[in-house]
C-alpha positions in Angstrom: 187.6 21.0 141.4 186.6 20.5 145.1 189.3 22.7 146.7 187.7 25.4 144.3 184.1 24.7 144.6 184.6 24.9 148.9 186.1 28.5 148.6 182.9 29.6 146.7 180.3 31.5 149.1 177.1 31.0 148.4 175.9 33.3 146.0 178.9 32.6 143.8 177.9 28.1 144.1 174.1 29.5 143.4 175.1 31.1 139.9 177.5 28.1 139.4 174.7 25.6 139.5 172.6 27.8 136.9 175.2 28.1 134.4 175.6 24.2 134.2 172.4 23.8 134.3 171.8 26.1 131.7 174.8 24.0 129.7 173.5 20.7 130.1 169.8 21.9 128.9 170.9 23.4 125.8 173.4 20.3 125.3 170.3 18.7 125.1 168.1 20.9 123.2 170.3 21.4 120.6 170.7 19.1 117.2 174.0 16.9 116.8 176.3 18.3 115.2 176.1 22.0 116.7 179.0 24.8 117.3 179.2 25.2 120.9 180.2 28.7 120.1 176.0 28.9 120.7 176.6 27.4 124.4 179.5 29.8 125.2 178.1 32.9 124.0 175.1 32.7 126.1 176.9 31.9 129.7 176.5 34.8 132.2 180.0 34.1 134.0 182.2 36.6 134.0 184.9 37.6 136.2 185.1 41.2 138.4 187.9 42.6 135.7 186.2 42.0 132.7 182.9 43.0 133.7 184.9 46.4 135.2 186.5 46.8 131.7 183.1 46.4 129.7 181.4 48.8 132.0 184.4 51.1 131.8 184.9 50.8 127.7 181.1 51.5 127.5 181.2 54.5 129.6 183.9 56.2 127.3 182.5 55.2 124.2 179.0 56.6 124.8 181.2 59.7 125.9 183.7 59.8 123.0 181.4 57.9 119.9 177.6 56.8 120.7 177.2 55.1 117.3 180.5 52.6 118.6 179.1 52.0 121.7 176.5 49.3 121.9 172.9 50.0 121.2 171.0 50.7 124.0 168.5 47.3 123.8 171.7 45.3 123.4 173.8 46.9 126.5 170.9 46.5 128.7 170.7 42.8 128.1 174.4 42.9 128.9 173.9 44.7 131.8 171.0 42.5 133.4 173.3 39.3 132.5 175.9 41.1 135.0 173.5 41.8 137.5 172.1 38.3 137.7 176.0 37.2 138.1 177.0 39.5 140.5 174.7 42.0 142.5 177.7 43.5 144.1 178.5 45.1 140.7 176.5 48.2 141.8 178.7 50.2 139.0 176.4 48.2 136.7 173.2 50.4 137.9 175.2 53.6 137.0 175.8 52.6 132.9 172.2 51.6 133.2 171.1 54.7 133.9 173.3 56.5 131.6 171.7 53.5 129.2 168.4 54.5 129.8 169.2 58.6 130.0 170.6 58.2 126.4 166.8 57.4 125.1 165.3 59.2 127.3 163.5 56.1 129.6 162.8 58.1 132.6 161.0 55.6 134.6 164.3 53.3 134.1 166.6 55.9 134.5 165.3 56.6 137.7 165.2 53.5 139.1 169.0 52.5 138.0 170.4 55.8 139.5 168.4 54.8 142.7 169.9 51.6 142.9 173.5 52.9 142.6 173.6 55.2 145.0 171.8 52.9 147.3 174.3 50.5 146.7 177.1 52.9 146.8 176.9 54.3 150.5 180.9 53.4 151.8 180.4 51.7 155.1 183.3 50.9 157.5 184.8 48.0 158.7 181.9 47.7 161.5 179.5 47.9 158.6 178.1 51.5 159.8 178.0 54.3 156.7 180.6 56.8 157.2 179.1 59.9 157.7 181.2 61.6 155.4 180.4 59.1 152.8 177.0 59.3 153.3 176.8 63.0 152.2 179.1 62.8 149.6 176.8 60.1 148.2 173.5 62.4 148.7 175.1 65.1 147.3 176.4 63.7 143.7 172.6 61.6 144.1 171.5 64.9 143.3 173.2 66.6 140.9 172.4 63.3 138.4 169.3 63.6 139.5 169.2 67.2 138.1 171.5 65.8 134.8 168.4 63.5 134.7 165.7 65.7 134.5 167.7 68.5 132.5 167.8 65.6 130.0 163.8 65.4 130.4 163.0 68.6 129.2 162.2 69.6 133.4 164.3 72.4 133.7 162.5 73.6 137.0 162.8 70.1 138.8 166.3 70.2 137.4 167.4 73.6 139.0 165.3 72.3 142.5 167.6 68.9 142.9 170.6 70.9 141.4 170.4 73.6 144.8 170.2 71.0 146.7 173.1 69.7 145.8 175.1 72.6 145.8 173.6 73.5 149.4 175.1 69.8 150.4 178.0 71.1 148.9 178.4 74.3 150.8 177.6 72.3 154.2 180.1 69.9 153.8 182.6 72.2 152.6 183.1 70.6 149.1 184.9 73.2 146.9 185.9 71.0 144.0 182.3 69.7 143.7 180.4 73.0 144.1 182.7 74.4 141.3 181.1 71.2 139.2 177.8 71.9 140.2 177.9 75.7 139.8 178.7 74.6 135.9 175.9 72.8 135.3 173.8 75.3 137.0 175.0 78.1 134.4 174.6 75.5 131.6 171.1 75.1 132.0 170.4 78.5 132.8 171.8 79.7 129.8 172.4 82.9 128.8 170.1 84.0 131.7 173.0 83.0 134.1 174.4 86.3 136.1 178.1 87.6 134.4 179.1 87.7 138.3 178.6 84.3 138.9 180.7 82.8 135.7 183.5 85.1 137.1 183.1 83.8 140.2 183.3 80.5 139.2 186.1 80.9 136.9 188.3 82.2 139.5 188.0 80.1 141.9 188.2 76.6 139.5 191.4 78.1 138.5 192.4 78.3 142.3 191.3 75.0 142.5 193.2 73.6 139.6 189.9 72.8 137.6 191.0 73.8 134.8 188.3 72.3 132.6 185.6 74.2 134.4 187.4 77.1 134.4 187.6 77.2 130.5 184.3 76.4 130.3 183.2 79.1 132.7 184.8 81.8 130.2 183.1 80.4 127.2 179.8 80.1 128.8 181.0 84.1 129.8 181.6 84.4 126.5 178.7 83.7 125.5 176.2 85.6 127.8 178.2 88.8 127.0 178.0 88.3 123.3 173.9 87.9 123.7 174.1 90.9 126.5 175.6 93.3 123.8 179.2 93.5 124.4 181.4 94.5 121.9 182.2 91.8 119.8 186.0 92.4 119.9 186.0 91.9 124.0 183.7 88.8 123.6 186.4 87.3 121.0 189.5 88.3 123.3 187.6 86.9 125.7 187.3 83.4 124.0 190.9 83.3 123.4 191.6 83.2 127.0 189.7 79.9 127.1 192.4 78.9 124.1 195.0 79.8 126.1 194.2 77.8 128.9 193.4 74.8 126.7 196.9 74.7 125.4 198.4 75.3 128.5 196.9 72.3 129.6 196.8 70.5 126.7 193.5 69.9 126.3 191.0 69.9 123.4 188.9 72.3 122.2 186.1 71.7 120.1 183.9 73.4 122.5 185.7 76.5 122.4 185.9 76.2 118.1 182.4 75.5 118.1 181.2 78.5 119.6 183.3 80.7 118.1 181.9 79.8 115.0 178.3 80.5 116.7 179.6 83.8 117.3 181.2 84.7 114.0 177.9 83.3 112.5 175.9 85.5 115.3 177.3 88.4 114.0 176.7 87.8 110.5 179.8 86.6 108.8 179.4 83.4 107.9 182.7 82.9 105.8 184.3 82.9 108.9 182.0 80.6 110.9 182.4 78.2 108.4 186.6 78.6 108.9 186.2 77.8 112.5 183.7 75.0 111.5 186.6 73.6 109.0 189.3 74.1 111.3 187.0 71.8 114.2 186.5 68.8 111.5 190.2 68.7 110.9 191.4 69.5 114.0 189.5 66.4 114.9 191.8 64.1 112.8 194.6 64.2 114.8 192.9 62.8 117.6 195.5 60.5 119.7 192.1 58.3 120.1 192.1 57.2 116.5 194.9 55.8 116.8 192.9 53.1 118.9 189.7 52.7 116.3 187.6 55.3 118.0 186.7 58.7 116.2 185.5 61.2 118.5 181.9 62.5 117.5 180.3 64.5 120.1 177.8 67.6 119.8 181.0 70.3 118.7 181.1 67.7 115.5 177.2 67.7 115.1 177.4 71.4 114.5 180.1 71.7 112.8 178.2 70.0 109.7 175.2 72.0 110.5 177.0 75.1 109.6 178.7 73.6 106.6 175.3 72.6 104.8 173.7 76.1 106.0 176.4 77.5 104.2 175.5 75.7 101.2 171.7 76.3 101.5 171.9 79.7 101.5 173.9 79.5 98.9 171.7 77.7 97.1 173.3 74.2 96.7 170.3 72.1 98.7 172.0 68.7 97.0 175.3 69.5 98.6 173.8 70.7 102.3 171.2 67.6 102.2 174.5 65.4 101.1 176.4 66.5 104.4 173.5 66.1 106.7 172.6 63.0 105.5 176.8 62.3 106.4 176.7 63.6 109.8 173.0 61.6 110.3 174.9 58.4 109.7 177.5 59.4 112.4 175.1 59.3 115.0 172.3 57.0 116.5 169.0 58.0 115.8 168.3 58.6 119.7 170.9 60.9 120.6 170.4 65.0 120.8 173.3 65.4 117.7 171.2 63.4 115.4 168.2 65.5 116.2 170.1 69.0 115.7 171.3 67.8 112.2 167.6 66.1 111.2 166.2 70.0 112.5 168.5 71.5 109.6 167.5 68.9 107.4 164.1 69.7 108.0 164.7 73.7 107.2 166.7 73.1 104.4 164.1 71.1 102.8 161.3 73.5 104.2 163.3 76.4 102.0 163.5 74.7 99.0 159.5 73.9 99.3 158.6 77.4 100.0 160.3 78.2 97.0 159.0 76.0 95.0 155.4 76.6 96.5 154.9 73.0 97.3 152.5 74.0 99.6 151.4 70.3 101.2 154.8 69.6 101.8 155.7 73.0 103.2 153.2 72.5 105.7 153.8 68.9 106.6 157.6 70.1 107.1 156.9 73.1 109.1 155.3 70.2 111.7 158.0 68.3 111.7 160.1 71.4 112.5 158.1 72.3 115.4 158.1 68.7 116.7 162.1 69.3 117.3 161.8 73.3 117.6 158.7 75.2 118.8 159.7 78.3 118.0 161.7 77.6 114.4 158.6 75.7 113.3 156.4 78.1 114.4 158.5 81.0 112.5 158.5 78.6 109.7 155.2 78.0 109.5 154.3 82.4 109.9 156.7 82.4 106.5 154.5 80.0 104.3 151.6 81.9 105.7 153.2 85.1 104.5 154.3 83.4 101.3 150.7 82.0 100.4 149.2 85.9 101.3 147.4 84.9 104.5 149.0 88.6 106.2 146.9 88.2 109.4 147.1 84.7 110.4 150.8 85.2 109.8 151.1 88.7 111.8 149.2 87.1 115.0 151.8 84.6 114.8 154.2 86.5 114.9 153.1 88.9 117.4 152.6 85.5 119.8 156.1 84.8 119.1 157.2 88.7 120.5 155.8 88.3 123.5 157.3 84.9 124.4 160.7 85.6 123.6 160.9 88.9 125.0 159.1 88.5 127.9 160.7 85.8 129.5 162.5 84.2 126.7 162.9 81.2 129.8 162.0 78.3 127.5 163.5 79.4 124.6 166.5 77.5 123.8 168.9 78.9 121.2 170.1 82.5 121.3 167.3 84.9 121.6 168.4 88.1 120.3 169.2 86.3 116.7 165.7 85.6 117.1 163.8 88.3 117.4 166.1 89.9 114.9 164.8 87.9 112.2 161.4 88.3 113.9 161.6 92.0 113.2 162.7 90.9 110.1 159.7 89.0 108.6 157.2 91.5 110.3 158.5 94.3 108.5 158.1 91.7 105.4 155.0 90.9 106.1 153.7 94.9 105.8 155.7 95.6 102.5 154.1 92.3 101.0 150.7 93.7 102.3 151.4 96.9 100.5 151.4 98.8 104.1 155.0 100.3 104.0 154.4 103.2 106.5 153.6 100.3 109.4 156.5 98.9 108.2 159.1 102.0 109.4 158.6 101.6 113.1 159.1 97.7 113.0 162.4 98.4 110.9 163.7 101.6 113.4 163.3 99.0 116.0 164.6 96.3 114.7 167.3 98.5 113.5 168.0 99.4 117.2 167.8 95.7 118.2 170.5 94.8 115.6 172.9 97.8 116.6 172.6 96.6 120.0 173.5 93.2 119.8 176.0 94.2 117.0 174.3 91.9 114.2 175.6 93.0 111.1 174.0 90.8 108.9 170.2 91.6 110.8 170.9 95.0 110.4 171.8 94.6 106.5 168.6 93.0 105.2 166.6 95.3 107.6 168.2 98.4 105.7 167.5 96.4 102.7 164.1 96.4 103.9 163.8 100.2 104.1 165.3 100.9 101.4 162.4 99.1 99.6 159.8 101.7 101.8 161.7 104.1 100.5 161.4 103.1 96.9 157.8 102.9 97.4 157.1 106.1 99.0 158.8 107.6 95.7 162.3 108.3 97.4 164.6 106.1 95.2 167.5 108.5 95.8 167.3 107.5 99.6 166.9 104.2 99.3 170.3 103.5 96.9 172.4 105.6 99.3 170.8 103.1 101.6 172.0 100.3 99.3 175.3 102.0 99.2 175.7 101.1 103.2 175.1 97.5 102.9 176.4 96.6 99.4 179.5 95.3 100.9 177.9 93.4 103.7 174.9 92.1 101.7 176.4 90.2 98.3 179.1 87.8 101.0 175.9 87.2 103.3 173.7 83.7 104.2 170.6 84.1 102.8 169.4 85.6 99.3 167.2 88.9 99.5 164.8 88.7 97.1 164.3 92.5 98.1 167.9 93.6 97.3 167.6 92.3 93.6 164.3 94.4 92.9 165.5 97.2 94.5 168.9 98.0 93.1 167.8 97.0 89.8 164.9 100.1 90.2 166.9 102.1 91.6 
């Protein structure tokens, strides 16, 4: 016990001393009789491994499955107890701030990513910071600094601290980490990011032997093109080039399933958006992970169930969509951005079945809660039950301040813009036939026509010509507006959404 307690330095005898003298007082504290599993539970000590494989299993679970990780209030309790008996464990600060990034505790999330890389600076055996190290450490400081306020909602301070690093990057000749950085940088921009750059950046990953950034560089590609108006066939050969070089590499992709069900739904065929969406839920079963108790849930699960219960809703089974959501809810902790994507479908699905019902009260109440989560869906939600309950104006200034945000800058819109104002073109045109105005209605319909050809949306463009066939009908053309039905009858019956316009129509006609 001496021998032992004379190799101790100081700081190591300090936290000795506490921990019996934390024993001893709750030895005395406590009634006769006790378990001491009480005592144990509560000691601090714990040894360099363990507290590097705690840190390291909670890093993967909050990466792999949030709900089996531990909840936030809990780990940081954990975390402070491993502070207090070692301050060296700078690695510590780091799951802190992803601790704190997870609810979205800025104040603490900055001061824990301060801490680590304050604490991280490599010095050499004179104790002087290596100058290479010290970059290094500047330039990753910044891009989580960027992660941090990405996660914020401060996309301009995130771009600002995300330059910086990738101008550290450039200056210190760091191709592996620019390739990382130039990622993230056409993540958050979206499908505003330049075609050029992603190409860019997928050739040179690939040079580089990043192949995870290189297959995410052609589906964010992917993407931008399919928004841009390429043809859909390119976009989806393009897409199977990031397949490719996911099973040449034997990686998994439920990114890559994930968004080509966002394209098949994008386009308007749903029956096979919800085939991809299958395929990513069973795919997801043969997980070597399982084998070890942990399930993989990330955001590609999240929307997975999304689609499945949209399929349902427009199908009219709300029990059945409200059943899954109410599933995948359960999967996730409340706090994290999955759980808010399938409580935002929750909320429409239950807006729809109000507006049909003309629950009024509730329809409104839901429409708030819509734009809590989404600005723009809650306020396109709330210009429908202002169309639905005959208030044309309020609804059509609405809707107008809609047009000019998304297609004038469209820079803090976040979804996929051109779906958008498609179904913004959509309830306009709605709006005028329901305000017995059908001429106004043709130029919104020939340019949402236009739109829809142009961004190759198939199911847009059907309920639009649905829509005109309607004008027709009440203009006294019914001969015009069933060879219009004619065009879309194929496209219209296997569709999302009822038209309650189709019905009346064809059965006129």
């Amino acid at each position: 016990m001496l021998l032992a307690l004379d190799k101790l330095n100081f700081s190591a005898l300090v936290n000795l001393h506490k921990s019996f003298r934390f024993y001893c007082d709750e030895g005395l504290r406590r009634p006769d009789g006790a378990d001491d599993c009480a005592v144990g539970l509560a000691r601090p000590a714990a040894t360099q491994r363990q507290a590097d494989l705690f840190l390291a299993q909670q890093v993967m679970l909050m990466q792999l499955s949030e709900k089996a990780a531990l909840p936030p209030p809990q780990l940081q309790r954990r975390i402070n107890q491993l502070l207090a008996g070692s301050r060296d464990l700078f690695e510590a600060h780091y799951l802190s701030f992803l601790n704190c990034l997870a609810v979205r505790e800025y104040s603490g999330a900055d001061d824990s990513l301060r801490h680590y890389f304050d604490r991280a600076v490599p010095e050499t055996a004179k104790g002087a910071v290596e100058d290479g190290g010290a970059t290094r450490n500047l330039r990753y400081a910044s891009f989580n600094l960027a992660t941090l306020h990405a996660k914020m909602g401060h996309r301009g301070e995130a771009l600002i601290a995300l330059r910086e690093a990738i101008t550290l990057a450039q200056d210190a000749n760091d191709a592996a980490f620019l390739q990382h950085a130039l990622s993230f940088l056409c993540r958050l921009q979206g499908s505003r990011c330049d075609p050029s750059q992603l190409r860019c950046l997928i050739t040179r990953a690939s040079e580089l032997g990043l192949h995870g950034v290189a297959s995410f560089g052609i589906q964010a590609l992917a993407r931008v093109e399919g928004e841009a108006g390429v043809a859909p066939s390119a976009v989806l050969e393009l897409l199977g080039k990031s397949d490719l070089l996911n099973c040449q590499h034997a990686m998994s992709e439920p990114a890559a399933l994930a968004e080509r069900a966002a394209l098949w739904a994008f386009y308007g065929f749903q029956a096979l958006s919800q085939l991809q969406s299958h395929w990513l839920l069973h795919a997801s079963r043969g997980d070597p992970l399982r084998a070890s108790g942990v399930q993989p849930l990330g955001e590609a699960s999240a929307l997975a169930l999304r689609n499945l219960a949209v399929a349902f809703t427009f199908h009219g089974q709300h029990q059945n969509a409200k059943n899954i959501l109410n599933f995948g809810k359960s999967l996730f902790p409340q706090y994290s951005d999955s759980y808010k994507t399938l409580k935002l479908c929750y909320l429409v699905t239950s807006f729809n079945v109000s507006l049909y019902q003309a629950n009024w009260p509730l329809v409104e109440k839901l429409a708030s809660g819509i734009r809590v989560l989404d600005r723009y869906e809650g306020d396109l939600c709330r210009a429908r039950s202002l169309l639905w309950q005959g208030h044309f104006t309020a609804a059509l200034d609405l809707i107008d301040t809609l047009f000019k945000e998304c297609c004038d800058t469209g820079i803090n819109f976040v979804g996929c813009v051109p779906h958008f104002v498609g179904r913004l073109y959509h309830l306009k045109a709605e709006l005028f036939i329901e305000a017995s105005q059908p001429m106004l209605a043709i130029p919104v319909l020939c340019k949402g026509l236009t739109h829809a050809e142009k961004h190759h949306l198939a199911y847009i463009r059907a309920m639009l010509v649905v829509l005109m066939a309607e004008v027709q009908f009440q203009i006294g053309l019914p001969g015009h507006a069933s060879t219009l039905l004619d065009e879309v009858v194929t496209i219209v019956p296997l569709s999302r959404e009822p038209c309650r316009h189709r019905t009346a129509v064809s059965s006129a006609c």
